[in-house]
C-alpha positions in Angstrom: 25.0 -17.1 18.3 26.1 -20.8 17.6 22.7 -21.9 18.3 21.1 -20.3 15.6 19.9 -22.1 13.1 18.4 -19.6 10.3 15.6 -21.0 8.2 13.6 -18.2 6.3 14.1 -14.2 5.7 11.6 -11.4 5.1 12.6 -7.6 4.8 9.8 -5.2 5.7 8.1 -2.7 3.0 10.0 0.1 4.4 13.8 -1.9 4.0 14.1 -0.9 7.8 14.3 -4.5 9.0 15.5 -8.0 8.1 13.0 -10.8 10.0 14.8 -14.7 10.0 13.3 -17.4 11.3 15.0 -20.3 13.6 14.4 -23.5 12.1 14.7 -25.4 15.9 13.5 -22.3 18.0 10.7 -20.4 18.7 13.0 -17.1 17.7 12.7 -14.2 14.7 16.5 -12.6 14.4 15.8 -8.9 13.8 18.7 -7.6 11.8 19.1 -3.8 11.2 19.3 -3.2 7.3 18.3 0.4 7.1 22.0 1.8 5.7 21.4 5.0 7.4 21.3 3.7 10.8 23.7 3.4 13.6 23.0 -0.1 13.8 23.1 -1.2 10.1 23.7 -5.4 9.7 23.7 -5.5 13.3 21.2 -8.0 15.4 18.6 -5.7 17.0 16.2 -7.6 18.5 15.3 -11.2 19.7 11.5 -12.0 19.2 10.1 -15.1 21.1 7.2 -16.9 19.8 5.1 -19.6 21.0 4.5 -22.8 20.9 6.8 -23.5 18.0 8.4 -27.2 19.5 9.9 -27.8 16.0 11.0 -24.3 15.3 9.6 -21.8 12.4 9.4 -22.2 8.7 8.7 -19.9 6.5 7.4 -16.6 6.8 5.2 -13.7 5.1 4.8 -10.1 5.6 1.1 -8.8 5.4 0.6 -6.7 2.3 0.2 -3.4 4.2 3.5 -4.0 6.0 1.7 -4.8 9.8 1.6 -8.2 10.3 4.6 -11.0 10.1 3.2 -14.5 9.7 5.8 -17.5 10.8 4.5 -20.8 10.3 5.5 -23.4 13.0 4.8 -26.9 12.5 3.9 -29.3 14.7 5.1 -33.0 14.9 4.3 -34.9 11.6 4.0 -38.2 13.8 1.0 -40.0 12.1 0.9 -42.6 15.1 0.5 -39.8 17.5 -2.8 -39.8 19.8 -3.0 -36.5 20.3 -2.8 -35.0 17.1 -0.8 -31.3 17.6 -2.0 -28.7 15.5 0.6 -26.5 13.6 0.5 -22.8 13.9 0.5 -19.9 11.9 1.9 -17.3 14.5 1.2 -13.6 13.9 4.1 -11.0 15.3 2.9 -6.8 15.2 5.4 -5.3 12.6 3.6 -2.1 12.0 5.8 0.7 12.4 3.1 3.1 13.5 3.2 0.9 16.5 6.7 1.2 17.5 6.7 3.1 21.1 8.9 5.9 21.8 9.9 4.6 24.8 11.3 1.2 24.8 9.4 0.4 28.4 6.3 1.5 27.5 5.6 -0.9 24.5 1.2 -0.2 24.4 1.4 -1.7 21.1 2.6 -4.8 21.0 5.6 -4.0 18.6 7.9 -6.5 17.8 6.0 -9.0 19.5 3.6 -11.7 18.9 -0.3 -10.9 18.6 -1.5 -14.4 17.7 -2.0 -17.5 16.6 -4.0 -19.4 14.7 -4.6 -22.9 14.4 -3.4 -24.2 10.6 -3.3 -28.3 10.8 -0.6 -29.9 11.1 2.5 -29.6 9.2 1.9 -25.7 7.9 5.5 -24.8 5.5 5.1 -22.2 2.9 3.4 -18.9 3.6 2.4 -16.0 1.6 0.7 -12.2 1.7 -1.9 -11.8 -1.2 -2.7 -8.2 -2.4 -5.9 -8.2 0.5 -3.9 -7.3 3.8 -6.3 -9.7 5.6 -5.8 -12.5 4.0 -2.8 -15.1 3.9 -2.0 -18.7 2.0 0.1 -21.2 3.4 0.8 -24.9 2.4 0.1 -28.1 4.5 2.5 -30.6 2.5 1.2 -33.4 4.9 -0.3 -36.4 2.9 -2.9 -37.1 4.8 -3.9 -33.3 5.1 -5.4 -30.6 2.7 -2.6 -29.2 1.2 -3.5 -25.1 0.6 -4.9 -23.3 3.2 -6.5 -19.6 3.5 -6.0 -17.3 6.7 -8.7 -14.9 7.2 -7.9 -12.2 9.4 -11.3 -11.0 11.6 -10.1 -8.6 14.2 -6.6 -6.8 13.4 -6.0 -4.8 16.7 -2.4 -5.8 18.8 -4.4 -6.4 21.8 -7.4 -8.7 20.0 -6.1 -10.3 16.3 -8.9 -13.0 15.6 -8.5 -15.2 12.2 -9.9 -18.3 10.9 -8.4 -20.4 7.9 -10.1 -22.4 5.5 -8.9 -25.3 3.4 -8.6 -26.6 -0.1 -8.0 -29.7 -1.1 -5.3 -30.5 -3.6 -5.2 -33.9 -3.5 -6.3 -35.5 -7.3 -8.0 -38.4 -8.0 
């Protein structure tokens, strides 16, 4: 629509789908990009993901093709009180989970699983060879600047992951 404001784009392992993030809303734009389908370059799907108050960045796709990581930031007001914690938000991608019947979505597919907490102003994002395990960047100055995700429990209806930090700052 004229709303849309498209930020970031990931196509999935098996060049079935096109995932872009919203750079004001809490939406992933599923586009169609299999040529063989009835639906080729068309948009397929809405996904809503939460909180995301300052829209998505960028996003990574697990390397075994399951798991779509969007980061959404948080506000980078350093006065703030409270200070809001970005997210790294996990959708369920894996096609294994896709249900036969649309109403009948056991799975999770095509929806988010989780999120996990990632500081506060999370940008870049990227899979690594280990499945359970994803980087992202925290360009904040007053934060740590490279962060790990550690995935514990990978099911749709229980995804548990921790991240870790590393400083970058020198001097």
């Amino acid at each position: 629509g004229d709303d849309a404001s498209p930020r970031a784009i990931v196509i999935d392992s098996r060049d079935k789908y096109a995932y872009i993030s919203d750079a004001r809303m809490g939406i992933i734009y599923v586009i169609d990009v299999d040529a063989t389908s009835s639906k080729y370059h068309q948009l397929v799907e809405k996904i809503q993901v939460e909180p995301a108050p300052f829209g998505l960045r960028e996003m990574a796709i697990s390397s075994d093709g399951r798991r779509l990581f969007v980061a959404a930031p948080s506000i980078s007001n350093p006065y703030a009180i409270e200070k809001e914690k970005s997210q790294v938000i996990v959708v369920n991608v894996d096609s294994k989970d896709r249900p036969l019947n649309e109403s009948r979505n056991e799975k999770n597919w095509h929806k988010q699983i989780g999120r996990v907490d990632a500081e506060r102003k999370v940008e870049g994002i990227s899979a690594t060879p280990d499945p359970k395990k994803i980087l992202f960047t925290n360009p904040q100055k007053d934060f740590k600047g490279f962060g790990v995700l550690e995935i514990i429990e990978d099911e749709p209806d229980n995804f548990v992951a921790n991240t870790r930090f590393t400083d970058l700052r020198l001097g």
